[in-house]
One Martini backbone bead per residue (centre of mass of N, CA, C, O) as a GRO file, in nm:
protein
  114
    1UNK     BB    1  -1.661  -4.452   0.063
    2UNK     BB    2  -1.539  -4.100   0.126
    3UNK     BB    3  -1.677  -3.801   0.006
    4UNK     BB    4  -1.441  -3.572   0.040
    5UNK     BB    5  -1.420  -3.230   0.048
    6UNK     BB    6  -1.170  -2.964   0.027
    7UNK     BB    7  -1.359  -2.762  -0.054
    8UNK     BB    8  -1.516  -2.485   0.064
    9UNK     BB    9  -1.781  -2.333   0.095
   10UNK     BB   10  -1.988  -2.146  -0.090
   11UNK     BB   11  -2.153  -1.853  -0.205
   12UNK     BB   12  -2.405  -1.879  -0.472
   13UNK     BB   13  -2.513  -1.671  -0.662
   14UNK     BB   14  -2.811  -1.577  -0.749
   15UNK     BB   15  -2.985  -1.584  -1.000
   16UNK     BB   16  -3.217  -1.387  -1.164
   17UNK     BB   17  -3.502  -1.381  -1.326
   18UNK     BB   18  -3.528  -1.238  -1.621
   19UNK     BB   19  -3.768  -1.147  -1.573
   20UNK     BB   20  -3.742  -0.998  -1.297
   21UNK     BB   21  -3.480  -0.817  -1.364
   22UNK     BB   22  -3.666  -0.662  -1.633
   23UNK     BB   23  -3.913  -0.539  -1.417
   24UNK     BB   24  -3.754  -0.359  -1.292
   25UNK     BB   25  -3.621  -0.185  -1.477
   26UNK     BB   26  -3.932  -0.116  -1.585
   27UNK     BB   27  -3.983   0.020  -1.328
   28UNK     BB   28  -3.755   0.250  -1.345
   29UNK     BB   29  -3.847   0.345  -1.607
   30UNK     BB   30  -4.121   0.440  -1.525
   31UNK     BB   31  -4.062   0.611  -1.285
   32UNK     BB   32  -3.889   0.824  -1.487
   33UNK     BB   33  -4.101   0.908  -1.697
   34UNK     BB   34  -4.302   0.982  -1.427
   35UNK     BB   35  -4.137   1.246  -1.378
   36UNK     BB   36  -4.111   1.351  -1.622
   37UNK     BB   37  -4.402   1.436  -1.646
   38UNK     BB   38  -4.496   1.546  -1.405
   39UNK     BB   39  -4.268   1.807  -1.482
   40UNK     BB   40  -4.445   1.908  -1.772
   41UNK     BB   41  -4.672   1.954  -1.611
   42UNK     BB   42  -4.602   2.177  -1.414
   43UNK     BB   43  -4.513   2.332  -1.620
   44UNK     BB   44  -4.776   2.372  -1.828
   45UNK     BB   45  -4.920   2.441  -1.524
   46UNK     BB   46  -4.768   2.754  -1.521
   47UNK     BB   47  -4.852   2.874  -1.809
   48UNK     BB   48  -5.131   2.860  -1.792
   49UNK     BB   49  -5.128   3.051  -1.573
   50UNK     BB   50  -5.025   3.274  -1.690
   51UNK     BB   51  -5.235   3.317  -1.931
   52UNK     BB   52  -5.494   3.356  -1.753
   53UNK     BB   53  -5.373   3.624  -1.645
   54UNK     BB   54  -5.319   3.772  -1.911
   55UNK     BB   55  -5.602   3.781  -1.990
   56UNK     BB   56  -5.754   3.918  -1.730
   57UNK     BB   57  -5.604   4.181  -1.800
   58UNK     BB   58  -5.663   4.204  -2.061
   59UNK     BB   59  -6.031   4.214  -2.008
   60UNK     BB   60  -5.940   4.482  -1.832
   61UNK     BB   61  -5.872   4.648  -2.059
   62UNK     BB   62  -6.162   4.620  -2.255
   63UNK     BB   63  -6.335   4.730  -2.053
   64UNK     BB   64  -6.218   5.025  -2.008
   65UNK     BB   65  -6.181   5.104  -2.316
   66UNK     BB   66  -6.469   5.061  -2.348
   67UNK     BB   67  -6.586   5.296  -2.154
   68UNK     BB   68  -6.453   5.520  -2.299
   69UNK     BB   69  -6.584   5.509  -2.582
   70UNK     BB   70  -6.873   5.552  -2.447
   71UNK     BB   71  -6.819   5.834  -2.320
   72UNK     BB   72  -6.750   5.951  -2.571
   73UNK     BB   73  -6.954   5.930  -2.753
   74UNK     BB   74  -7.189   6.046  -2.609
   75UNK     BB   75  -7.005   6.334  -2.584
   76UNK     BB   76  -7.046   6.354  -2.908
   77UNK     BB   77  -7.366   6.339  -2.942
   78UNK     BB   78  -7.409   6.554  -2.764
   79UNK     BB   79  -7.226   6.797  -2.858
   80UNK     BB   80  -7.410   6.773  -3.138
   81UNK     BB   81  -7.680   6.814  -3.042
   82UNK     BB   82  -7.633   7.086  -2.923
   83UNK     BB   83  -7.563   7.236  -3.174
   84UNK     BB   84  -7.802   7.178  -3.348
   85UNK     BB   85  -8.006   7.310  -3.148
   86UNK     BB   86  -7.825   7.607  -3.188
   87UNK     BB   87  -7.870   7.634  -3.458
   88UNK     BB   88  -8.187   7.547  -3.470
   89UNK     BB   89  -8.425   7.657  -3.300
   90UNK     BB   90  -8.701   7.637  -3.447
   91UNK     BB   91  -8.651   7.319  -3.462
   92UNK     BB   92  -8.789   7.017  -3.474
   93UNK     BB   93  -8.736   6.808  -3.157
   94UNK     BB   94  -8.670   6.479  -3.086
   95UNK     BB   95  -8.666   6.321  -2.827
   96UNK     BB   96  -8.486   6.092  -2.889
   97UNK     BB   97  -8.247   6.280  -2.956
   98UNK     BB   98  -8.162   6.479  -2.772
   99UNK     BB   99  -8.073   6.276  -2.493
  100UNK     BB  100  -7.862   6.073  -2.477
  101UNK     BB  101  -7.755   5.798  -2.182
  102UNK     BB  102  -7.670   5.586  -2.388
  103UNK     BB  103  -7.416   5.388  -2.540
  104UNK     BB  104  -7.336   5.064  -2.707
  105UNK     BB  105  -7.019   4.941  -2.814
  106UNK     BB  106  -6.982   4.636  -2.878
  107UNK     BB  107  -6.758   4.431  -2.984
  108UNK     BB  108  -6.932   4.199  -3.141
  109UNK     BB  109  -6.888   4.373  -3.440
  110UNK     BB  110  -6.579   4.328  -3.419
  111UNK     BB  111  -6.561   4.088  -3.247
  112UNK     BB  112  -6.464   3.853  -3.025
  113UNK     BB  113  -6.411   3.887  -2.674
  114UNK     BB  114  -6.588   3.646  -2.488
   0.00000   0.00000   0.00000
């Protein structure tokens, strides 16, 4: 007896094991996470240099201020001490006190800034 099959072969889809086909979706799953990942991190990374820029600038800022109160305090303790001495001609002058060549009052006495 010969057992002809009448209808003809077709090809029939082979289904992956489903380890197989839930590691990819879970590998398409974490390289979508790490692309979001990448993209938040290159944003705080550009947030971080705006802030270290301005930083920066803030620093050029305090610095210029110090410099500028250094001179100002200078002038007045010059200018303090040009009076005391017009005024007062007879009187023994300290040579320490006659002329200061600089004062410096660094922010670290009300606060760290550096």
């Amino acid at each position: 007896m010969s057992s002809a099959c009448s209808t003809p072969l077709t090809r029939v889809p082979v289904a992956r094991p489903p380890s197989q086909s839930g590691a990819l979706e879970g590998k398409r799953a974490v390289e979508a996470e790490l692309d979001t990942c990448r993209a938040k991190l290159r944003a705080v990374e550009a947030q971080l240099l705006e802030v270290l820029e301005e930083k920066l600038r803030l620093r050029q800022e305090v610095e210029a201020w110090e410099e500028d109160m250094q001179r100002l305090v200078r002038q007045q303790v010059e200018s303090q001490l040009q009076r005391e001495s017009r005024d007062a001609p007879g009187a023994p002058v300290d040579p320490g006190t006659v002329r200061t060549h600089w004062i410096r009052f660094p922010l670290s006495r009300w606060g760290r800034w550096r």
